[in-house]
PALO-672423 format. One record per residue (C-alpha): residue in three letters; chain; y, z, x; residue number from 0. Coordinates in Angstrom, 1 decimal. Layout:
BEGIN
<pt "ALA" "A" <Y Z X> NUM>
...
REM end
This chain:
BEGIN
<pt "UNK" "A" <-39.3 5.0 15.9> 0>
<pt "UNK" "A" <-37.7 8.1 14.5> 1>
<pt "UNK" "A" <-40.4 9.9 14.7> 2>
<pt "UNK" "A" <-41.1 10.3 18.9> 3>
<pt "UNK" "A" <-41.4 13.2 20.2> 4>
<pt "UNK" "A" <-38.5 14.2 22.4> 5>
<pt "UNK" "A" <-37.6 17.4 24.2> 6>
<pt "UNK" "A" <-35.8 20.1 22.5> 7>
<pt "UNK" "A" <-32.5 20.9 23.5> 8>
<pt "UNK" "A" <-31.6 24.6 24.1> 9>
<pt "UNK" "A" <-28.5 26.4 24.1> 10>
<pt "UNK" "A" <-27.0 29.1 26.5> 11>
<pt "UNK" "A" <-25.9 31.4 24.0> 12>
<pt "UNK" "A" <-29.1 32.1 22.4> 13>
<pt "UNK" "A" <-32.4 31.7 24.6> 14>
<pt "UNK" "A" <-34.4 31.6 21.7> 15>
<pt "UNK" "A" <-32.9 28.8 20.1> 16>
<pt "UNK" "A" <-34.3 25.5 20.2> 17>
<pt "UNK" "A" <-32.5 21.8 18.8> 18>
<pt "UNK" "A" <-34.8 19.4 17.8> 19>
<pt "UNK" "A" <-34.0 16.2 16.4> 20>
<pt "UNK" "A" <-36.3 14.3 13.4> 21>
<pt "UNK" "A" <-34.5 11.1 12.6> 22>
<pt "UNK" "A" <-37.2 9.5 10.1> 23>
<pt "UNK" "A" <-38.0 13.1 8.9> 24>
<pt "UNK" "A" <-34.6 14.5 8.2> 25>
<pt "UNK" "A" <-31.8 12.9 6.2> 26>
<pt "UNK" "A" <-28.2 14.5 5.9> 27>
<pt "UNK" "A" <-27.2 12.1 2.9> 28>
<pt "UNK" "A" <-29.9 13.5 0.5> 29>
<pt "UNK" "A" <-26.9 13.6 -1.9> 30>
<pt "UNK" "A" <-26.7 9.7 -2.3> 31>
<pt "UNK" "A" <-29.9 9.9 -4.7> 32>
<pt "UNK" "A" <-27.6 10.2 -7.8> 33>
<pt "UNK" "A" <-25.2 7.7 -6.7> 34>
<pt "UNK" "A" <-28.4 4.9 -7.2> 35>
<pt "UNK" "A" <-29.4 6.4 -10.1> 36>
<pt "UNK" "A" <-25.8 5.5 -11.7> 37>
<pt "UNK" "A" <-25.9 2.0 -10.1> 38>
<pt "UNK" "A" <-29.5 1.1 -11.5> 39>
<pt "UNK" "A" <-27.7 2.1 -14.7> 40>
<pt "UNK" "A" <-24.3 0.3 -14.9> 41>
<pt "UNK" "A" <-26.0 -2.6 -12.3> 42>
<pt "UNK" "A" <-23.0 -2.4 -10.3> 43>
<pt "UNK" "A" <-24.2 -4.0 -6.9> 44>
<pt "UNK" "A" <-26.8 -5.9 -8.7> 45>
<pt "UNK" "A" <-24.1 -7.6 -10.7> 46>
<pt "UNK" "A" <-21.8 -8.2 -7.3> 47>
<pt "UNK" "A" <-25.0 -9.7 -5.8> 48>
<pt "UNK" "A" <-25.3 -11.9 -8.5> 49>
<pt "UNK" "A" <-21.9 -13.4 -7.2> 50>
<pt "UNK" "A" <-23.5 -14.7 -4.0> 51>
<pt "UNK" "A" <-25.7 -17.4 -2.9> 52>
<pt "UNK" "A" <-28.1 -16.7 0.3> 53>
<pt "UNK" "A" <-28.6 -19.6 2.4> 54>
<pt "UNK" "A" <-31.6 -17.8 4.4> 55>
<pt "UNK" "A" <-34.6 -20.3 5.0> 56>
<pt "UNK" "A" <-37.9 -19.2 6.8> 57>
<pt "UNK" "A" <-39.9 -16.2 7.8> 58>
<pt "UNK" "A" <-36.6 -14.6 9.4> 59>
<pt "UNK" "A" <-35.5 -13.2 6.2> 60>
<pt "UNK" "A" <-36.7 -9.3 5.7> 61>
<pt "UNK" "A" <-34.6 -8.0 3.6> 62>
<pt "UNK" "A" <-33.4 -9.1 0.2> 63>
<pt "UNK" "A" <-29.1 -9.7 0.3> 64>
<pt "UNK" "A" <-29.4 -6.4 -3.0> 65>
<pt "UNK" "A" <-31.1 -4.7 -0.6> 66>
<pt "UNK" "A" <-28.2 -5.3 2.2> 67>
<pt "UNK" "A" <-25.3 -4.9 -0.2> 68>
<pt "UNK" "A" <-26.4 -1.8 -1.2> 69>
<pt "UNK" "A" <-26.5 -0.4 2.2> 70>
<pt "UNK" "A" <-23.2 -1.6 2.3> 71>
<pt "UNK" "A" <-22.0 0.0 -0.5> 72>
<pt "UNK" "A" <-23.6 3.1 0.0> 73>
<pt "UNK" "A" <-23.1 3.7 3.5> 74>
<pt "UNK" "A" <-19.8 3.5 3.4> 75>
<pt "UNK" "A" <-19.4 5.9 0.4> 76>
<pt "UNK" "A" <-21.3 8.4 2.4> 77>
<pt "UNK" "A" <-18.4 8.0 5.5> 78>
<pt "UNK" "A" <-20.2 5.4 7.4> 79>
<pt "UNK" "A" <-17.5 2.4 7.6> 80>
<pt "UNK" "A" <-18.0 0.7 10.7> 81>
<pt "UNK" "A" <-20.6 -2.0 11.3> 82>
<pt "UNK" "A" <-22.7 -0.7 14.1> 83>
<pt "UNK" "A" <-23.6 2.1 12.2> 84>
<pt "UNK" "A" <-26.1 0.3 10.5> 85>
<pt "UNK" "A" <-28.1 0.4 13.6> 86>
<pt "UNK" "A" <-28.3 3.7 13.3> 87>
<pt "UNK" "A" <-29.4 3.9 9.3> 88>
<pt "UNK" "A" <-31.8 2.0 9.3> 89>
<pt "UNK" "A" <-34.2 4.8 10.1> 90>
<pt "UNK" "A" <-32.5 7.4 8.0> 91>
<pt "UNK" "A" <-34.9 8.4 4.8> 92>
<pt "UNK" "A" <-32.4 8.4 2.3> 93>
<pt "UNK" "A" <-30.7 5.2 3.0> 94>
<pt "UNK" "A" <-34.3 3.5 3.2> 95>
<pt "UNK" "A" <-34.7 5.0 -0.1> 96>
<pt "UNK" "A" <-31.2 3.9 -1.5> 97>
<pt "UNK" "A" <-31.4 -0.4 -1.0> 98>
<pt "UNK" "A" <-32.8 0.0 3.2> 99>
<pt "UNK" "A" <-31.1 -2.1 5.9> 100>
<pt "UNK" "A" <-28.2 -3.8 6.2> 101>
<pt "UNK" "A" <-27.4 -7.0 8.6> 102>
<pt "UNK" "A" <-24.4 -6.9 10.9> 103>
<pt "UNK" "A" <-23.2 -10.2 10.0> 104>
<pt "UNK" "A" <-24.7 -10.7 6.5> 105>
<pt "UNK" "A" <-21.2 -10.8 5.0> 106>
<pt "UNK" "A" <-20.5 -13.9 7.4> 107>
<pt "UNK" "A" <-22.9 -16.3 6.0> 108>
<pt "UNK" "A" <-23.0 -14.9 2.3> 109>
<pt "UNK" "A" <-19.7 -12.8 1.1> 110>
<pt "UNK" "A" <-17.3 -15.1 3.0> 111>
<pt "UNK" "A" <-17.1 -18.0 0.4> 112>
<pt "UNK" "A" <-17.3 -16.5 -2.5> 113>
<pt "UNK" "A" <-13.8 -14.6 -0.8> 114>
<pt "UNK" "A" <-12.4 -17.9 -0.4> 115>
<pt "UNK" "A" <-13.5 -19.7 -3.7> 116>
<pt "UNK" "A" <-10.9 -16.9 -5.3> 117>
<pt "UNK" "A" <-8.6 -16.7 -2.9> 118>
<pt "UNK" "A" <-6.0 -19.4 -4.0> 119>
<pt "UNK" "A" <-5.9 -17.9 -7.6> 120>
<pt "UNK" "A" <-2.9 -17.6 -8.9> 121>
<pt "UNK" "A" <-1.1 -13.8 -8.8> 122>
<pt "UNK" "A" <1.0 -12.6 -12.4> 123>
<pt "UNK" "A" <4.1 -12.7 -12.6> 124>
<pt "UNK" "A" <5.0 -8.9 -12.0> 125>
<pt "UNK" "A" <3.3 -8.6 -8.7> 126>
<pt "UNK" "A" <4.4 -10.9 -6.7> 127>
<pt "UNK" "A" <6.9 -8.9 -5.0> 128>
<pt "UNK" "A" <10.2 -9.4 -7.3> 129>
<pt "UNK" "A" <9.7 -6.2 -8.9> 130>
<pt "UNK" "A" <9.9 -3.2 -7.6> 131>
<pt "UNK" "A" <11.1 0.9 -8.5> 132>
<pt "UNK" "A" <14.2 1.2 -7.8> 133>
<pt "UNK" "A" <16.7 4.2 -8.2> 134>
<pt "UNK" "A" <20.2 2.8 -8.3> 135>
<pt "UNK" "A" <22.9 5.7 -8.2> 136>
<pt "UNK" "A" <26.2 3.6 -8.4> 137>
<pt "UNK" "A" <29.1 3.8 -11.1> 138>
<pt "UNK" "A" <28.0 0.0 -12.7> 139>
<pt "UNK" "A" <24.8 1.0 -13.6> 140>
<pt "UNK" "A" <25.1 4.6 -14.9> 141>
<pt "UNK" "A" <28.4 3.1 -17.0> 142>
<pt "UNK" "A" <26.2 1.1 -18.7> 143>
<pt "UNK" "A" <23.9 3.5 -20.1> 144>
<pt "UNK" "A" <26.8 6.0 -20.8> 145>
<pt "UNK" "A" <26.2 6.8 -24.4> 146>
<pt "UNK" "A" <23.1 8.2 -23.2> 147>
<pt "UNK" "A" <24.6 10.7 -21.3> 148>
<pt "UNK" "A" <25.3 12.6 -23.7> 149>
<pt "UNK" "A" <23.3 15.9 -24.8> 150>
<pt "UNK" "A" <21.8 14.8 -28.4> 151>
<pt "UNK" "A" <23.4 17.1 -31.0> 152>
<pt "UNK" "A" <21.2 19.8 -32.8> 153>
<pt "UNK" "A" <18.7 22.7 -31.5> 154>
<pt "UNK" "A" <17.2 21.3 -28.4> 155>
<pt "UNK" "A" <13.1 21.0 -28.9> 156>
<pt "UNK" "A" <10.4 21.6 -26.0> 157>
<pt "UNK" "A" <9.7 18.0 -25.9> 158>
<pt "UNK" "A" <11.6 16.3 -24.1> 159>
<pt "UNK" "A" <13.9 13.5 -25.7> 160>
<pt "UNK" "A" <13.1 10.0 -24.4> 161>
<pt "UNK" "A" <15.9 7.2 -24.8> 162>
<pt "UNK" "A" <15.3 3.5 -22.8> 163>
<pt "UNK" "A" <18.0 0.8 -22.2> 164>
<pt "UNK" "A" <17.7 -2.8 -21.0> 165>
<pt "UNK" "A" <20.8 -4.7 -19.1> 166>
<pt "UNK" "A" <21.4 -7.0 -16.6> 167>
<pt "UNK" "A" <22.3 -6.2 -13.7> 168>
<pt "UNK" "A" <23.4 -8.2 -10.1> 169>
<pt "UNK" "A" <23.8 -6.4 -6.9> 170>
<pt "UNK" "A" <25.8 -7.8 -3.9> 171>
<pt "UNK" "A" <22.9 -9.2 -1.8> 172>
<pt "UNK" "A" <21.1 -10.5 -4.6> 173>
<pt "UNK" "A" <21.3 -14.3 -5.9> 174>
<pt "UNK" "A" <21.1 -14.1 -9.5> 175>
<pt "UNK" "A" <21.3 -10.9 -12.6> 176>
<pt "UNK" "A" <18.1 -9.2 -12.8> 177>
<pt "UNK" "A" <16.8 -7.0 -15.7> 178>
<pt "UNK" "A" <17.3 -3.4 -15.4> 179>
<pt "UNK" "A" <15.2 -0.7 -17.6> 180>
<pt "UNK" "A" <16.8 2.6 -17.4> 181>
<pt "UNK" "A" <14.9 5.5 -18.8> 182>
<pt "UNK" "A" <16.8 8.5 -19.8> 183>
<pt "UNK" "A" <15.0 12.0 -20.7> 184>
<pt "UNK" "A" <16.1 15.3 -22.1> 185>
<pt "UNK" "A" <14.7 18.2 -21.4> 186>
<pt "UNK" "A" <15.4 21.7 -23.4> 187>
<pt "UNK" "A" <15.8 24.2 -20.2> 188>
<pt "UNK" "A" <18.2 21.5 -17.9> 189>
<pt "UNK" "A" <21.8 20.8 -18.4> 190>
<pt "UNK" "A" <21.4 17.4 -17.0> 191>
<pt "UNK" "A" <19.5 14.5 -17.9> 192>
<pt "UNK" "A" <16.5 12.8 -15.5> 193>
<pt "UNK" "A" <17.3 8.9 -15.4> 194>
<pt "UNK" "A" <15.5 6.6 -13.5> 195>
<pt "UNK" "A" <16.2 2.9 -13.2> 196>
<pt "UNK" "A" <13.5 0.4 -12.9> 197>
<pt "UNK" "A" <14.5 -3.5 -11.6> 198>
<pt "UNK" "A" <11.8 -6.0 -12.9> 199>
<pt "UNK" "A" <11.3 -9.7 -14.4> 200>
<pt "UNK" "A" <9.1 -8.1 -17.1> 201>
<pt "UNK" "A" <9.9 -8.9 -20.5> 202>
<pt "UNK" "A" <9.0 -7.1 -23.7> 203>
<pt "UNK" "A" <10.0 -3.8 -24.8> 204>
<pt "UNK" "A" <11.6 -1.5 -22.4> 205>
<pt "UNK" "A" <9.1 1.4 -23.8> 206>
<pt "UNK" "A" <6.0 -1.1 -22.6> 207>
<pt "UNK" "A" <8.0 -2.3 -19.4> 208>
<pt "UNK" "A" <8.3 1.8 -18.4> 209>
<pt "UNK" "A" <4.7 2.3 -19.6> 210>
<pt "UNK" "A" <3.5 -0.3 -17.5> 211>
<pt "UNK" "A" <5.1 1.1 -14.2> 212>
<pt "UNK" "A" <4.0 4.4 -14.9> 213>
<pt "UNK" "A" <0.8 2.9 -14.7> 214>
<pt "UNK" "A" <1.3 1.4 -11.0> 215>
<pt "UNK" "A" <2.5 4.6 -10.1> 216>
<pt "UNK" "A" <-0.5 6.4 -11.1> 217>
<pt "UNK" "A" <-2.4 3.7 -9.5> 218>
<pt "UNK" "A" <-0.8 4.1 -6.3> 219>
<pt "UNK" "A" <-2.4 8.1 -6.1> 220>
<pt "UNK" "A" <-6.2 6.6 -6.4> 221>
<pt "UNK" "A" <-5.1 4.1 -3.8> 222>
<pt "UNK" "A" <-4.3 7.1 -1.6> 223>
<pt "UNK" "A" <-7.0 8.9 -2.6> 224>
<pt "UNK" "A" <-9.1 5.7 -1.3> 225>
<pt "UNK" "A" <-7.2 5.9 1.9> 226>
<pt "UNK" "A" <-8.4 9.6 2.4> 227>
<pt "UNK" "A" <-12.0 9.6 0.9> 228>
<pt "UNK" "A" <-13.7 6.4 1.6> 229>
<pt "UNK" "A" <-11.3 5.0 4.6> 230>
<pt "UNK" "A" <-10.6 1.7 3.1> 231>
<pt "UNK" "A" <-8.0 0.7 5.7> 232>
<pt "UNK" "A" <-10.8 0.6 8.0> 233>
<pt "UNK" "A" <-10.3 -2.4 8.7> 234>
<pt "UNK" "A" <-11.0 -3.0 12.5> 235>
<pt "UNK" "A" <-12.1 -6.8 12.8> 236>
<pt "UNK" "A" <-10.2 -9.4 14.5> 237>
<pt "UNK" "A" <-10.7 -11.9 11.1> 238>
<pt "UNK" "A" <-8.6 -11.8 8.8> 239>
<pt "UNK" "A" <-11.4 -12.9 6.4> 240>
<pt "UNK" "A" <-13.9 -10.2 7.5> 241>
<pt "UNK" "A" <-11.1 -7.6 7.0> 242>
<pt "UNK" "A" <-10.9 -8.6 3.1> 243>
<pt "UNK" "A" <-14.8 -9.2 3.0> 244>
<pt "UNK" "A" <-14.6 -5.2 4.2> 245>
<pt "UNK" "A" <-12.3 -4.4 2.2> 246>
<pt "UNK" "A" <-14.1 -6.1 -0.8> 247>
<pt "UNK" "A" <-17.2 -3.9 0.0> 248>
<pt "UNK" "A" <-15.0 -0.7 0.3> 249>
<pt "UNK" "A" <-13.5 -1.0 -3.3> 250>
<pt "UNK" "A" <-17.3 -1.4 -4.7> 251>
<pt "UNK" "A" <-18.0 2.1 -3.1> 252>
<pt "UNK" "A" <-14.9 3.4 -4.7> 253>
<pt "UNK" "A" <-16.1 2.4 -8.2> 254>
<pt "UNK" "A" <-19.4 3.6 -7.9> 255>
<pt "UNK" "A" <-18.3 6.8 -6.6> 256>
<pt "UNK" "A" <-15.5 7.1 -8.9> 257>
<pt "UNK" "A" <-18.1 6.1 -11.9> 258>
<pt "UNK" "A" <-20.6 9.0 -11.4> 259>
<pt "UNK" "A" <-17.1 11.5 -11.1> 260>
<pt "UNK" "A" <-16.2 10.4 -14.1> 261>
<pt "UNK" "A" <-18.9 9.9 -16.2> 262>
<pt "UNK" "A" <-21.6 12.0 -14.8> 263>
<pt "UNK" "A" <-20.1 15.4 -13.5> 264>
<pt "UNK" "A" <-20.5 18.4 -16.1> 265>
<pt "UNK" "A" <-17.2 20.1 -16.8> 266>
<pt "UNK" "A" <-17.3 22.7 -14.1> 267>
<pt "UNK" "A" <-16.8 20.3 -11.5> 268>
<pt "UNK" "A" <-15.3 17.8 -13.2> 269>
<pt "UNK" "A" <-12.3 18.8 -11.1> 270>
<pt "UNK" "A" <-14.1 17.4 -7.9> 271>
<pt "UNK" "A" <-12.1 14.2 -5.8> 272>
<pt "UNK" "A" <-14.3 12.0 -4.0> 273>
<pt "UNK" "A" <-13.6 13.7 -0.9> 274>
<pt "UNK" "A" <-15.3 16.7 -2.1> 275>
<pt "UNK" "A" <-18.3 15.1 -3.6> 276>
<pt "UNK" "A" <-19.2 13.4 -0.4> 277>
<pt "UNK" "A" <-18.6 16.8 1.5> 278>
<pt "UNK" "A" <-20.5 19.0 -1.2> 279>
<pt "UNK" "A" <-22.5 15.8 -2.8> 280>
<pt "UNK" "A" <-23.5 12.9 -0.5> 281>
<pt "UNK" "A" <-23.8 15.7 2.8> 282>
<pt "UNK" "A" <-26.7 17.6 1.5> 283>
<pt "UNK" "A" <-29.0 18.4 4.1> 284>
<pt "UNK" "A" <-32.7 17.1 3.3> 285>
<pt "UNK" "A" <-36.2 17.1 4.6> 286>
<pt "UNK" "A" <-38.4 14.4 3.6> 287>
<pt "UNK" "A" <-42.3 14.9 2.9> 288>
<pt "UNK" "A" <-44.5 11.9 2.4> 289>
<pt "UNK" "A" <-47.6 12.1 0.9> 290>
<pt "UNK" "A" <-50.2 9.4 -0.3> 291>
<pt "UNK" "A" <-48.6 8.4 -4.0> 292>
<pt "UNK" "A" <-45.1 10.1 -3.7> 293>
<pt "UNK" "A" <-41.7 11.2 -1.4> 294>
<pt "UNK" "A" <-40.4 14.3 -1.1> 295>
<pt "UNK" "A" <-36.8 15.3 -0.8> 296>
<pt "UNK" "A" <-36.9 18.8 0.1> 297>
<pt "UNK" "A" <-33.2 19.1 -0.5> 298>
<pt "UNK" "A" <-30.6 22.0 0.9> 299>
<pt "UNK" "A" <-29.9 24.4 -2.2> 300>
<pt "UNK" "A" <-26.3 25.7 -1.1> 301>
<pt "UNK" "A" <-23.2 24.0 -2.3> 302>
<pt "UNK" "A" <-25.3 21.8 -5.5> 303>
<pt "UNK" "A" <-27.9 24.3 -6.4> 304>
<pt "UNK" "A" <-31.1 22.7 -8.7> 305>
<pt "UNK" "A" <-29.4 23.3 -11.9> 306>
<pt "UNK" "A" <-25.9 21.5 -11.0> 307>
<pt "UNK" "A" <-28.2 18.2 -9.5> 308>
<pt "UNK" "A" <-30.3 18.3 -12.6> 309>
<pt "UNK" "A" <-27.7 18.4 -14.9> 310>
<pt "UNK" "A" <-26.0 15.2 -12.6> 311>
<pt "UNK" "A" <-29.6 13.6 -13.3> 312>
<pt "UNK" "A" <-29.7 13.7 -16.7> 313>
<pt "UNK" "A" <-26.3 13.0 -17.8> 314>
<pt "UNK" "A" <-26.8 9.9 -15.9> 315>
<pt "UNK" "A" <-30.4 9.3 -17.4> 316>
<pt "UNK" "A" <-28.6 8.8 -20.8> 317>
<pt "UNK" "A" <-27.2 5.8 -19.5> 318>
<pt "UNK" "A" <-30.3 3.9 -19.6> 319>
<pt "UNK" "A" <-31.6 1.2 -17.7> 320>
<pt "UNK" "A" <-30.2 -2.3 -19.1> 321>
<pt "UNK" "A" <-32.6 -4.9 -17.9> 322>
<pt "UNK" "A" <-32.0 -6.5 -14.6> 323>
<pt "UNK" "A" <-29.6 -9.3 -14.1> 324>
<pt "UNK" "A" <-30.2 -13.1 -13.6> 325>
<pt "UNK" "A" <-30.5 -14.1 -9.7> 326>
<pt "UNK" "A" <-28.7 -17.2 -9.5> 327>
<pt "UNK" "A" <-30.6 -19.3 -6.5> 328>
REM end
């Protein structure tokens, strides 16, 4: 159906210019081609389909639940988040190419218990909300690490001098002490030291408690970068359920896209965020040839030339291919 012939549109600043429009023939996510190559390697969807049981019966069911997941997965790694643009895809080469069509409801009748078999798990300790960063700049806490304060005697070094403290600690609208890590640094070219203060029910050494947070922190800058690049707080249904379903289906296009960046990019763009892979990447411009025996992507050589996508190619080609995954029925 992409292929009618419709009038071309025309433009008044340039009566020789003509806009035509060749939805089966023409794909604008030509880039997505490397992104299936890495999942046939690591079997990242085919292991999440795995997961899921499909309760299809009869001659209704077209398309296999791989096929929909990946259109999923990949759709919404190339900045197509919302449901109805499936509608749209289904005609578009490339994503016909990367696992074809997708069903609007698919994740009611397949992804939704699998959500609620793990949903009653039980959370660790640390992240259940009773520990949190916290900077505490009173007179109690920074008397207790006083002997810390103290500029270490001798020539100062370029590495910074690291000294960690554990006490308990109770505030005024707390009910009981809580452990308090502080983490005092030295640097050579400050008169002052950086402290920071960290309230948690952690136990272990302070060293591993700090290590740990510093961890979350860094965490918390690929959960932005989630945010930004693949829109993951998209999440515009009325159900709660469909909402973490989404969600679910988000975080698989994060991995795969954060796989190929990190395990596939040659050092000259190794520097690229996901924002600019799907801009430079994922938006390449394409048109599609199809001959008896094989497809043609004719692809856009301006931002990736040849050399950059082959090099993509085969640094993902010596992955291999691990033999396909059980289905379970």
């Amino acid at each position: 159906m992409g292929d009618r012939r419709k009038r071309a549109l025309c433009v008044q600043s340039d009566g020789e210019l003509k806009l035509e429009f060749h939805g089966a023939k023409i794909t604008s996510d030509a880039g997505l081609l490397p992104f299936r190559e890495l999942d046939e390697a690591f079997r990242l969807t085919e292991a999440a389909s795995v997961m899921f049981a499909d309760f299809r019966r009869g001659k209704n069911t077209q398309h296999t639940l791989l096929a929909m997941l990946r259109q999923a997965v990949y759709g919404r790694l190339a900045g197509y988040g919302d449901v109805n643009d499936a509608e749209r895809l289904r005609v578009d080469p490339a994503m016909l190419r990367r696992g074809n069509h997708n069903s609007v409801k698919f994740w009611r009748r397949v992804l939704l218990p699998v959500i609620e078999r793990y949903r009653d798990r039980d959370i660790p300790k640390y992240a259940r909300g009773d520990a949190a960063f916290a900077i505490l700049a009173n007179n109690v806490l920074m008397a207790s690490i006083s002997h810390l304060l103290t500029r270490p005697v001798g020539r100062p070094s370029h590495k910074p001098k690291v000294f960690y403290e554990s006490f308990s600690y109770q505030a005024q609208s707390w009910d009981r002490p809580r452990r308090v890590v502080a983490k005092v640094e030295w640097h050579w070219d400050e008169l002052v030291p950086c402290v920071g203060f960290i309230v948690t029910n952690m136990t272990g050494w302070s060293r591993r408690v700090v290590k740990f947070y510093n961890g979350r922190g860094t965490a918390e800058q690929w959960i932005k970068e989630g945010k930004y690049a693949v829109k993951w707080t998209r999440l515009s249904c009325r159900n709660f359920r469909d909402n973490q379903v989404r969600l679910q289906l988000f975080a698989l296009a994060y991995n795969l896209g954060n796989f190929l960046r990190r395990l596939a990019l040659p050092r000259s763009v190794k520097h690229w965020s996901l924002t600019t892979l799907r801009e430079k990447l994922i938006k390449i411009g394409a048109k599609v040839v199809r001959h008896a025996k094989y497809v043609t992507f004719q692809l856009a050589e301006v931002a990736v030339p040849r050399e950059l996508f082959a090099a993509i190619l085969e640094r993902i080609q010596r992955f291999g291919v691990p033999p396909p995954l059980v289905q379970r029925g």
